[in-house]
N, C-alpha and C positions, 0 to 999 in steps of 0.2 A: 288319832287326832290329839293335839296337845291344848290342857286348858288351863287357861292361867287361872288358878282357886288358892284359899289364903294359905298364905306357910311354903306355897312353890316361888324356889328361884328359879326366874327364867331370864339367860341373857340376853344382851339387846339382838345380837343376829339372831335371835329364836324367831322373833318377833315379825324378821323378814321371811320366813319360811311359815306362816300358820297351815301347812297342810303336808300331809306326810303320806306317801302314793306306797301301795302296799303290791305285793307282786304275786299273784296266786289268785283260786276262784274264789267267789263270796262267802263268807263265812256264815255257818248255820251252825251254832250251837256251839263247835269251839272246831276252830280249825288255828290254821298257822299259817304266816307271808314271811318275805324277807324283804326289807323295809332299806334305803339306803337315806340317810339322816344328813339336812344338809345343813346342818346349823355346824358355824363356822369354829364357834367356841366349844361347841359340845352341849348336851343336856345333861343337868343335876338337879336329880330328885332329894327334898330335903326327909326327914324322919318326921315317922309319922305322929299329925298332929290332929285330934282329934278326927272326925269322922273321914272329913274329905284328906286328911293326908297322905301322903307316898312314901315309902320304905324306902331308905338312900341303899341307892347301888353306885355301880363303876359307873364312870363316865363313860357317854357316849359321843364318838368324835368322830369329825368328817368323815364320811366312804366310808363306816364302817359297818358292816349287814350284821343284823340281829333279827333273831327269831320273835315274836309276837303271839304268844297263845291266847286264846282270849276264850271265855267261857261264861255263860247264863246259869250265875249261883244260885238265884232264886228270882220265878215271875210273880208279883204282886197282880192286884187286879188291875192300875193304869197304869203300870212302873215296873221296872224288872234292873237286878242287880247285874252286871257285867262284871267280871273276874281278868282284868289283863295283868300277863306276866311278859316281860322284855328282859332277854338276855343279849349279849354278844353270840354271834356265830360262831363258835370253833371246831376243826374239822375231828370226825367221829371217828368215824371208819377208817383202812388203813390208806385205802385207794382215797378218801379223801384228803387225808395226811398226805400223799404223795404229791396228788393234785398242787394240795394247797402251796407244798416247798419247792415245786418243779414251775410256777407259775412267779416265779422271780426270773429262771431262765428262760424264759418267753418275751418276759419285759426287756432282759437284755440282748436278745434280739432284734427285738424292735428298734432300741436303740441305739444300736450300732449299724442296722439294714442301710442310712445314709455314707455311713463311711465306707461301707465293704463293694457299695456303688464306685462310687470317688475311686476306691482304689482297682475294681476290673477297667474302669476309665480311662486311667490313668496307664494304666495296664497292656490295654488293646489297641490297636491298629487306628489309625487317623481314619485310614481310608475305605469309601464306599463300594461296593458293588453295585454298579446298578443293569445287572442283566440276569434274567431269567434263566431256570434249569435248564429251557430248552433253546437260549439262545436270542430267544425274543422280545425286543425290547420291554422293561418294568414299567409297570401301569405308577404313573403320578399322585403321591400323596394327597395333594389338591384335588381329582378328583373324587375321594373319597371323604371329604370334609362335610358336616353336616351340623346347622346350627336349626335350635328349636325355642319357641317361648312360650312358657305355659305360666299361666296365672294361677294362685295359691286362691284357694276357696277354701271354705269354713269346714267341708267334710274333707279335707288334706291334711288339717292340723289335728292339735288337741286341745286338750280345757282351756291352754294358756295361751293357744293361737299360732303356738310354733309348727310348724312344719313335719310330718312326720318325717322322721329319715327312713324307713320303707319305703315310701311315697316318692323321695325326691329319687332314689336307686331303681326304683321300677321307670322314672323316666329318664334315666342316663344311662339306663341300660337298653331302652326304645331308642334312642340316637345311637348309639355304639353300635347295637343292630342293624341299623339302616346303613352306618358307616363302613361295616362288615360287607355289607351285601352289593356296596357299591363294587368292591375289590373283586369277589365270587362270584358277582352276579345269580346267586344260588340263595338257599336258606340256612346262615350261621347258626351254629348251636354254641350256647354259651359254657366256658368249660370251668372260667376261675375268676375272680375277681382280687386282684390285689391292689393293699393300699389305698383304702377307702379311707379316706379320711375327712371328718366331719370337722371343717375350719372355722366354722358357724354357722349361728340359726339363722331361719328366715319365718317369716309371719304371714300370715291370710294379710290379702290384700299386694302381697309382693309380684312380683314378676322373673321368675327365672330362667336365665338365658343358659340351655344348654346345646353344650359344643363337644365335636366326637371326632375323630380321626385315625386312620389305619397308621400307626406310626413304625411299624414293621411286620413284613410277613416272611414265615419260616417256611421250612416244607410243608408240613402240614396244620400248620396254625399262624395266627396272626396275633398283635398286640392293638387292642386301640384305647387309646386315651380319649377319656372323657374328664368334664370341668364344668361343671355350674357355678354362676356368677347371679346373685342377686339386686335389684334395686326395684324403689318404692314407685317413683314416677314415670311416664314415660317418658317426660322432658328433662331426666337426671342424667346426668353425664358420668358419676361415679358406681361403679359396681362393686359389689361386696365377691369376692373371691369365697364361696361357701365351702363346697364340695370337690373332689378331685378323685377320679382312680384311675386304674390299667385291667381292661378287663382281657380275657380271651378266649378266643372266639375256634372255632375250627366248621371243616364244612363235612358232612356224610355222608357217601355215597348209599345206592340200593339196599347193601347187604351190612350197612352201620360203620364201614371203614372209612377214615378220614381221607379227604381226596388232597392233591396235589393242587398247592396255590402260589399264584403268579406272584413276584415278587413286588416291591415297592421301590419307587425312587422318591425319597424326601427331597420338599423342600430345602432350599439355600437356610443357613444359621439357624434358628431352634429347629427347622427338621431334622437336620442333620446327627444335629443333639439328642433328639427324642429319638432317632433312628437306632445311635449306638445304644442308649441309654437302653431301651427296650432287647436290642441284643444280651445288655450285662444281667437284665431281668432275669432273661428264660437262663442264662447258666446257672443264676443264685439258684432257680426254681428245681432243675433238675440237679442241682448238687443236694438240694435239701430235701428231694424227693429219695436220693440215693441214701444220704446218712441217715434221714428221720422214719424215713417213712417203712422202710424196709422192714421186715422182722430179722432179728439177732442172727436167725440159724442161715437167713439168706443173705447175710452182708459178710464180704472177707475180712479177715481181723483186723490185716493191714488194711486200711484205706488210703491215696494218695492224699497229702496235705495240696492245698491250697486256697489263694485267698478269696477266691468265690464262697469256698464251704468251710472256713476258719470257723464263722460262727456256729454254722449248725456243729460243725465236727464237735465244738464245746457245747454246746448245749447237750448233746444225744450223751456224752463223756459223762457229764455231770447228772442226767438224768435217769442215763442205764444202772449207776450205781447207788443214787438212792432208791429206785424201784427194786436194784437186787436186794439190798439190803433190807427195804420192808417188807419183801414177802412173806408170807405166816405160815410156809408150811414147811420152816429150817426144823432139821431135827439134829438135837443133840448127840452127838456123836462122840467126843471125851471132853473130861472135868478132868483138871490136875490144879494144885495150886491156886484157885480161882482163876484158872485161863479157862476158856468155855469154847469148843470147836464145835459149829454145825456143818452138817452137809445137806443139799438141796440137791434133787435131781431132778430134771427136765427135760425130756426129749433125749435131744444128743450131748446134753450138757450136763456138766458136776458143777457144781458151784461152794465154794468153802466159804466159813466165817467166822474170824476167832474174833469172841471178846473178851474184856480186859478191867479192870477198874486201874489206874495209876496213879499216885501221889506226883501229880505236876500237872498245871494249872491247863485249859483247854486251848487258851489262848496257845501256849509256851508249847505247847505237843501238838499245836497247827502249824508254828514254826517249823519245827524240827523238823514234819514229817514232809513239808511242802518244799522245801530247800533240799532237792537231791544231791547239789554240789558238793557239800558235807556231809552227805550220806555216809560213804564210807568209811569215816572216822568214828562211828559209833555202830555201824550194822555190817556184820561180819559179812555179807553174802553180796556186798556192793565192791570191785573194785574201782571201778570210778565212773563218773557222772558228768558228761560235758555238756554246758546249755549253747545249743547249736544255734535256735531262735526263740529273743524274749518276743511273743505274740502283743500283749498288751502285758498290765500289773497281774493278772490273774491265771496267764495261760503262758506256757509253755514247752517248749518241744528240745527232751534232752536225749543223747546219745547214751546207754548206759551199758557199762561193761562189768557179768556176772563175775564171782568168784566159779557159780558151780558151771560143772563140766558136762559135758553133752554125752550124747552115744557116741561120739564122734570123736570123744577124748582133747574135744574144741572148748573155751571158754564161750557162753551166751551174751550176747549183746543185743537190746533191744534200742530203737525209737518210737518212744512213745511222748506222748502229748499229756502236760501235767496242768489238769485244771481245778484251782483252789478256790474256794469259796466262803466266804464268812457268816454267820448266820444273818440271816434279814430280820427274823423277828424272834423273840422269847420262843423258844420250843424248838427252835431249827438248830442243825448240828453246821460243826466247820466240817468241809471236806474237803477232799484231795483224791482227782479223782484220774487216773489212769487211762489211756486205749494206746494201741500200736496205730501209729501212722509209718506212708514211705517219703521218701524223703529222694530227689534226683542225686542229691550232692554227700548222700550217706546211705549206697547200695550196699548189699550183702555180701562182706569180706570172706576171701575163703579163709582166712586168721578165727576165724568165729560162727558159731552154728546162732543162726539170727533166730531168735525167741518172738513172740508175739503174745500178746495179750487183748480180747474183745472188751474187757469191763476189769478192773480191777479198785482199790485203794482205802481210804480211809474215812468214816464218819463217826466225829468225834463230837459224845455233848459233854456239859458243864455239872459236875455231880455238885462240887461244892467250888470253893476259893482257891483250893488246891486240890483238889483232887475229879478226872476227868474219866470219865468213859467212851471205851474208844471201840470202834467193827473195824476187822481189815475184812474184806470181799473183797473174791475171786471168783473169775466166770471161767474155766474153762472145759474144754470138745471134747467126748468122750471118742475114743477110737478114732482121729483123726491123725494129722500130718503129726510125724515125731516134735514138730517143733512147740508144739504148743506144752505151757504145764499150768501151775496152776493160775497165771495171770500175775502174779506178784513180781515184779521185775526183779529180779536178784531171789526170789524164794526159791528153796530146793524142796519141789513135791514129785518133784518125777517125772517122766512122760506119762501121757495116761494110756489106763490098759487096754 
């Protein structure tokens, strides 16, 4: 709780927030929450001024979590002294460090999820099916449509009279239910929820109209959209657009296997739409189950490119290689020159890692190293470098033809997928981050023994104004296909043994 006492500057948004919601159990004695500050300007504590004063720290600015320790220095007989200490939150641990810099490429995912729609869209086939696996005409979206209204009472909100969003999901997920079972005529079991998005609050005393529809059914799973709509009166005409997802749904047989369900015929114009649209869903889902979710040793090096899995493919690129790179248990394997090479072993995997200190600025050595097209002119082990597809500003996909020679007395050439990154905040490195994709229009030349690479490339931080520290990581198979070495496109480590 914050108290305006003399000698505190507080600005005028403080003033709209007097009460500050702590996240954790109650505190006895001294514990600890993490507190999210919504004062818009920030809190500053002035130096301390007599008894009741506050020692000036950093400012504290919107969203940003800080720890709270709070402790009983001394109890008097009606009175007792309280000890609170507020820092910012920075991450500790290593695993929290990774968290913390792989949760930028989460957010841009997020924000691209509407464009990579647009484009399977854009992408796919005009045209419906509307007939069942077995021939039999498809059951009509209309009758699976299910609308509900449930009034906001005092034990659905909280202090402030909003609505909880738990509360308003357990009931769109009671109509999505019901809208399921109209399809199966059976008991859906709920499997995913995507694209929950909270558009706004609602308040006790509201009335929310919610609405469910089967908007595509697969073999063995279905999509249904669901929408809550708020308003105050019953005689208002305007509704608040609040809530919105796509959940899905699947049905179980006896022995827990998902059964076989009849298809859907949408409706004419937004059926139709939400027909395809749910189609381009489940590809995004299972491309992102294929790249993301997989462990390393069960994914192929190569992965086929496309634009369903564009983004996860950069996200898993950029994440595989800051996770390699923080693990803690590289061991030093040679010092020469201040060059520093470790080795990690794992399972089936060798992993390498040279680092470096270099006089040139971090910025200037994110350049160089993210522009493979002039690779060659400075890195003896590049013959050249074609950019086949600019993806966006930040991703990449180049043809790249080695100097070194294979077993096959072939020159290497890989396609791989180059995603760069700049740092988001104080602490985070630029990277450049490497994987093998295939490519329809760039197959495996018999001119050339095709190389791959699972994780590879560069994280580089800022030592000073000129001078940068820099990891190259490489992930590569131990006792696997000749083709693989050490991940580095154009590096000479060998085949491994």
């Amino acid at each position: 709780m914050v108290q305006n006492s003399p000698g505190r500057i507080l600005p005028p948004a403080i003033s709209q927030y007097p009460k500050v919601s702590v996240a954790g159990r109650p505190w006895k004695g001294e514990g600890m929450g993490a507190v999210k500050v919504p004062a818009a300007l920030g809190l500053l504590l002035p130096p301390a001024e007599g008894p009741w004063g506050g020692l000036m720290g950093a400012p504290i600015v919107v969203g940003q979590v800080v720890n709270i320790k709070a402790k009983v220095n001394r109890a008097f007989n009606s009175s007792m002294e309280v000890g609170v200490k507020l820092k910012p939150l920075t991450p500790q641990t290593e695993e929290e460090k990774i968290e913390h810099s792989i949760a930028a490429e989460r957010r841009r995912m997020r924000l691209v999820h509407k464009d990579t729609l647009k484009d399977l869209l854009t992408r796919s086939p005009c045209e419906t099916e509307l007939e069942t696996r077995d021939g039999s005409a498809a059951v009509p979206a209309a009758k699976t449509r299910v609308e509900s209204v449930e009034l906001v009472l005092p034990p659905h909100a909280n202090h402030q009279g909003n609505t909880f969003g738990g509360q308003i999901m357990a009931w769109m997920e009671n109509v999505a239910t019901i809208a399921a079972s109209r399809l199966c005529h059976a008991h859906p079991t709920l499997r995913a929820i995507e694209m929950f998005h909270f558009r706004g609050p609602s308040q006790v005393g509201d009335r929310l109209v919610l609405k469910a529809i089967v908007n595509n059914a697969f073999k063995n799973s279905m999509e249904v959209g669901v929408c809550a709509e708020a308003y105050g009166q019953e005689m208002s005409v305007s509704r608040r657009h609040i809530n919105s997802a796509f959940m899905t749904f699947v049905v179980l047989d006896e022995e827990g296997r998902p059964r076989t369900l009849p298809m859907v015929a949408p409706e004419p114009g937004d059926g139709e739409r939400r027909y395809r649209e749910a189609s381009a869903r489940k590809k995004i889902r299972l491309d992102r189950k294929y790249v993301v979710s997989c462990k390393q040793t069960e994914v192929p090096l190569s992965v086929p490119w496309d634009q369903s899995n564009k983004v996860y493919l950069s996200y898993n690129n950029v994440s595989a290689l800051k996770t390699l790179v923080a693990k803690a248990n590289w061991a030093l394997a040679r010092e020469k020159e201040k060059v520093r090479m470790y080795t990690l072993e794992e399972d089936k995997f060798l992993s390498f890692r040279i680092e470096m200190v270099v006089r040139i600025s971090a910025g200037q050595a994110f350049a160089l190293l993210s522009d493979l097209r002039r690779r060659h002119e400075w890195d003896s082990h590049y013959a050249s470098a074609e950019l086949v597809q600019q993806v966006d500003d930040d991703d990449m996909i180049y043809h790249v033809v080695s100097q070194t020679l294979s077993r096959e007395n072939k020159p290497q050439d890989f396609v791989i997928l180059a995603s760069r990154r700049k740092p988001c905040s104080k602490g985070d490195p630029y990277v450049v981050a490497f994987r093998s994709v295939t490519l329809p229009t760039h197959p495996a030349s018999a001119c050339f023994t095709r190389g791959e690479t699972l994780c590879s490339g560069f994280c580089i931080w800022p030592e000073s104004e000129e001078t940068s520290k820099g990891s190259a990581g490489a992930l590569a198979g131990l006792c696997q296909k000749s083709t693989h070495n050490s991940g580095l496109p154009g590096a000479d480590a060998g085949p491994c043994p």
